[in-house]
C-alpha positions as a Markdown table, in Angstrom:
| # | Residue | x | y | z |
|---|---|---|---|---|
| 1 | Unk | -13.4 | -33.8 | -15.8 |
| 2 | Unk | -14.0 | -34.8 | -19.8 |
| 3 | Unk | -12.9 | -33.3 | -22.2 |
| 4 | Unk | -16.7 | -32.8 | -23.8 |
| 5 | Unk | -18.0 | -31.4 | -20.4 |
| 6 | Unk | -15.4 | -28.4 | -20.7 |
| 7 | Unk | -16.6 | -27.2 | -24.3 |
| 8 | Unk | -19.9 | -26.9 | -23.1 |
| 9 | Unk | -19.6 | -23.3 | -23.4 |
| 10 | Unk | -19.9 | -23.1 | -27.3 |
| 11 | Unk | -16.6 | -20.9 | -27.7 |
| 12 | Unk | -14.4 | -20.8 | -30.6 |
| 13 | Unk | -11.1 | -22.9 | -30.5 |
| 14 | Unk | -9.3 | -19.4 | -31.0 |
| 15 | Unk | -10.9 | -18.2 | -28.1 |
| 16 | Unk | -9.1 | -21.1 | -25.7 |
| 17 | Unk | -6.3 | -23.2 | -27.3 |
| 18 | Unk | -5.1 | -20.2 | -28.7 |
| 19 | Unk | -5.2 | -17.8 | -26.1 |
| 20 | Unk | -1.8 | -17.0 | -23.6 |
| 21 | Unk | -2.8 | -15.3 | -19.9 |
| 22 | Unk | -0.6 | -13.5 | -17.9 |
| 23 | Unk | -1.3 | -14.0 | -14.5 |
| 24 | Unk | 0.3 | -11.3 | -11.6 |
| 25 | Unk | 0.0 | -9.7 | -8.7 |
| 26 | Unk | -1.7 | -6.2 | -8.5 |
| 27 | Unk | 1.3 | -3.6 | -8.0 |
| 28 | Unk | -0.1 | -0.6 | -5.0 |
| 29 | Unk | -1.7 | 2.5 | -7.3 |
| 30 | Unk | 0.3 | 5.6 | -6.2 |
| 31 | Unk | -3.0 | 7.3 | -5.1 |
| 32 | Unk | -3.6 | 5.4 | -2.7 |
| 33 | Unk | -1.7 | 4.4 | 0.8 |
| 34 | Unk | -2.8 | 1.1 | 1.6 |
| 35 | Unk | -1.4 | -2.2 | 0.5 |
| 36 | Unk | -4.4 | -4.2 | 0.8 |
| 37 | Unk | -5.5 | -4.4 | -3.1 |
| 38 | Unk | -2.0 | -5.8 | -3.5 |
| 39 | Unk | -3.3 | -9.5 | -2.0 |
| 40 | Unk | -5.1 | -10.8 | -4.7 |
| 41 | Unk | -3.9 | -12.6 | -8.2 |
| 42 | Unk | -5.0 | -11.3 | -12.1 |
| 43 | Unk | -5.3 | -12.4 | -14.9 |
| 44 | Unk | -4.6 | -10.5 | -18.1 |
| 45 | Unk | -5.8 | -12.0 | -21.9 |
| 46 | Unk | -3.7 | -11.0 | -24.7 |
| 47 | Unk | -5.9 | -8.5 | -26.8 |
| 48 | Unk | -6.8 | -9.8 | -30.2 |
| 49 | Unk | -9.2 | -7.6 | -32.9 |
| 50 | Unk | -8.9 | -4.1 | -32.0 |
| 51 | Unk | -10.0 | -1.2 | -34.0 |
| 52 | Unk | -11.0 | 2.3 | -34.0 |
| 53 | Unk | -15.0 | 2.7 | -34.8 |
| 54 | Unk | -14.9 | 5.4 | -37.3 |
| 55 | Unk | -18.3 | 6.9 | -36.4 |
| 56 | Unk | -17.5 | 7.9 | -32.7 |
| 57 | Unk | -13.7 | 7.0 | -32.6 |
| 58 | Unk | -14.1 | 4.7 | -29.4 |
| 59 | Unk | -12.0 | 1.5 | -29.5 |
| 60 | Unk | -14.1 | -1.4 | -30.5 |
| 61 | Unk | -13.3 | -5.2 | -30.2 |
| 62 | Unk | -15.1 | -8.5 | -32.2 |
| 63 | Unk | -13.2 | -10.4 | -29.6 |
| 64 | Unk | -15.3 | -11.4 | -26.4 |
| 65 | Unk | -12.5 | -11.9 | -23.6 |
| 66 | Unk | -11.0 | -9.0 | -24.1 |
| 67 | Unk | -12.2 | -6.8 | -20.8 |
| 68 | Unk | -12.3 | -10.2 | -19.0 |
| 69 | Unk | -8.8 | -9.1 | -17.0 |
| 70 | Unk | -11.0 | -5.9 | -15.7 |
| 71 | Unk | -13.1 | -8.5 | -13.4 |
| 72 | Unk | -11.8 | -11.6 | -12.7 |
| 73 | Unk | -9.0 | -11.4 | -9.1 |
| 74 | Unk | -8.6 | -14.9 | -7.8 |
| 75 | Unk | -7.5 | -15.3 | -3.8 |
| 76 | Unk | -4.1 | -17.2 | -4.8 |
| 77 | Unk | -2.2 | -17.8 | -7.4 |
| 78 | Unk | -2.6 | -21.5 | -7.8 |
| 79 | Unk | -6.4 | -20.7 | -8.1 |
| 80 | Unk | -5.5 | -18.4 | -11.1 |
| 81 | Unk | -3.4 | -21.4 | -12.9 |
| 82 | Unk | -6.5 | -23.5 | -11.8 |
| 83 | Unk | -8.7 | -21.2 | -13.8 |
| 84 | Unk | -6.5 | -21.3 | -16.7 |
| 85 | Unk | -6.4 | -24.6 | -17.2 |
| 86 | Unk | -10.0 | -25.3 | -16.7 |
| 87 | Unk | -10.2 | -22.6 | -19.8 |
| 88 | Unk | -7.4 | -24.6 | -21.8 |
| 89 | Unk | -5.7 | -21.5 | -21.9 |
| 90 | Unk | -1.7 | -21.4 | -22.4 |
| 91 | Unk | -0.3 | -18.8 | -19.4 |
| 92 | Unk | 2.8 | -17.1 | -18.1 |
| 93 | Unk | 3.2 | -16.0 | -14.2 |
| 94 | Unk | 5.0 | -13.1 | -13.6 |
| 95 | Unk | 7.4 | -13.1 | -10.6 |
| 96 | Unk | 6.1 | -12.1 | -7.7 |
| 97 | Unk | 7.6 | -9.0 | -6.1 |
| 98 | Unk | 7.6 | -9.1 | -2.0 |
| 99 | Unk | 7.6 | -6.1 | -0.3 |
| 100 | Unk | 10.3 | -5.3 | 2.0 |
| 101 | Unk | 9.6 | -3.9 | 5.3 |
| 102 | Unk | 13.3 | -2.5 | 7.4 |
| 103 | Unk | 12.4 | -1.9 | 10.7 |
| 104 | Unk | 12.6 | 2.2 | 11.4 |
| 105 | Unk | 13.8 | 3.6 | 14.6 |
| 106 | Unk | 13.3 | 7.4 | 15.6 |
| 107 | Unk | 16.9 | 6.9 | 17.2 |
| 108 | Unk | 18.6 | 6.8 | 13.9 |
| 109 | Unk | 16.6 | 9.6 | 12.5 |
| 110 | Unk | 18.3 | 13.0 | 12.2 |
| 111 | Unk | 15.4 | 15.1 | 12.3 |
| 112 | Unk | 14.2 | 13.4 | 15.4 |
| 113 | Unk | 17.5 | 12.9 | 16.8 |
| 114 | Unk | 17.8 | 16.7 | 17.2 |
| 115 | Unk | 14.4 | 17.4 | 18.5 |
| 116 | Unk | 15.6 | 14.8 | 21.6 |
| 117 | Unk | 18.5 | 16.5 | 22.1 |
| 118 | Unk | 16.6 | 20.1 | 22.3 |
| 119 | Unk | 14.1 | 17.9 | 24.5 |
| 120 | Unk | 16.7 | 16.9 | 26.7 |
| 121 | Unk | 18.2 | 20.5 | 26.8 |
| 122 | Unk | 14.8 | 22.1 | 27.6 |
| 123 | Unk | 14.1 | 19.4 | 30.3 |
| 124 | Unk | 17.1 | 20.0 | 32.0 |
| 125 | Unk | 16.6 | 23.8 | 32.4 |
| 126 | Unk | 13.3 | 23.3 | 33.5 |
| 127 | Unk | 14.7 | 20.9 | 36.1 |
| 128 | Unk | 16.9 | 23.6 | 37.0 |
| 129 | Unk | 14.4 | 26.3 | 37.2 |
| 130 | Unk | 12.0 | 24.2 | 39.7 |
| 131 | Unk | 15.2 | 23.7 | 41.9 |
| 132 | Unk | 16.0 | 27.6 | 41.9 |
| 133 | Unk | 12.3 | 28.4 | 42.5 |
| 134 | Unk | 12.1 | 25.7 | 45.7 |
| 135 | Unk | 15.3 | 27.3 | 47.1 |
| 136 | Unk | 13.1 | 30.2 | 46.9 |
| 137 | Unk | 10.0 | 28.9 | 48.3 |
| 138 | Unk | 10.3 | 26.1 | 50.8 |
| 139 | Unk | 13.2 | 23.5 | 51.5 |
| 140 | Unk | 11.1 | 20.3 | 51.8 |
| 141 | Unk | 10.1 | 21.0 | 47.9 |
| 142 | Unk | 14.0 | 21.2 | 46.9 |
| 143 | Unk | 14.2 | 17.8 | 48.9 |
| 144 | Unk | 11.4 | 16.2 | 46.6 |
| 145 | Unk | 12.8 | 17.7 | 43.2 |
| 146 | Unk | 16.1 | 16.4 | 43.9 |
């Protein structure tokens, strides 16, 4: 690809050359359990010509990419850098942070490791009960529990 064909777009050179993207992976929002926004890649444009409109106080902007980070999520991140370099823009990639999975057991677990204990306690004495009830009722039922 040319050089001419990329400045079809009729942007300002402040608006590319000058321009430095972050690019990063989404961190998980603590409202919400799942980790599946986490998969894709962002990009974030430094923020250039802010100010406050003095008749309603909102935050205005004379510069055009500066809500492009709300919209753009890219699958990988060499298809971010791909994008960036289409754009001519100068960019940074933030270290990617891997999750950490550590295998859990219940047998380690305090909490449950005293409920199997009272399960085991409480299954016994019931084992002992059905033995003392088919003494009671009928020897070949004390021969099956046993």
């Amino acid at each position: 690809m040319n050089d001419e064909a990329a400045d079809i777009g009729g942007r300002p050179p402040e608006h590319t050359e000058e321009r430095t993207v972050i690019i990063y992976r989404a961190a998980r929002e603590s409202t919400q359990a799942a980790w599946n926004n986490t998969k894709t890649w962002h990009i974030e444009v430094d923020n250039r010509q802010r100010w406050e409109n003095p008749l309603i106080g909102w935050a205005s902007s004379g510069d055009p990419l500066s809500n492009i980070s709300m919209s753009l999520k890219f699958a990988s991140k060499e298809d971010a850098i791909d994008f960036c370099k289409k754009n001519r823009w100068n960019y940074e990639v933030e270290k990617e942070h891997n999750r950490v999975i550590s295998p859990k057991s219940y047998e380690k677990n305090p909490v449950s490791q005293g409920r199997t204990e009272e399960a085991a306690k409480y299954q016994q004495l019931l084992h002992r009960n059905l033995i003392h009830l088919a003494q009671a009722a009928d020897q070949s039922l004390l021969a099956q529990l046993r």
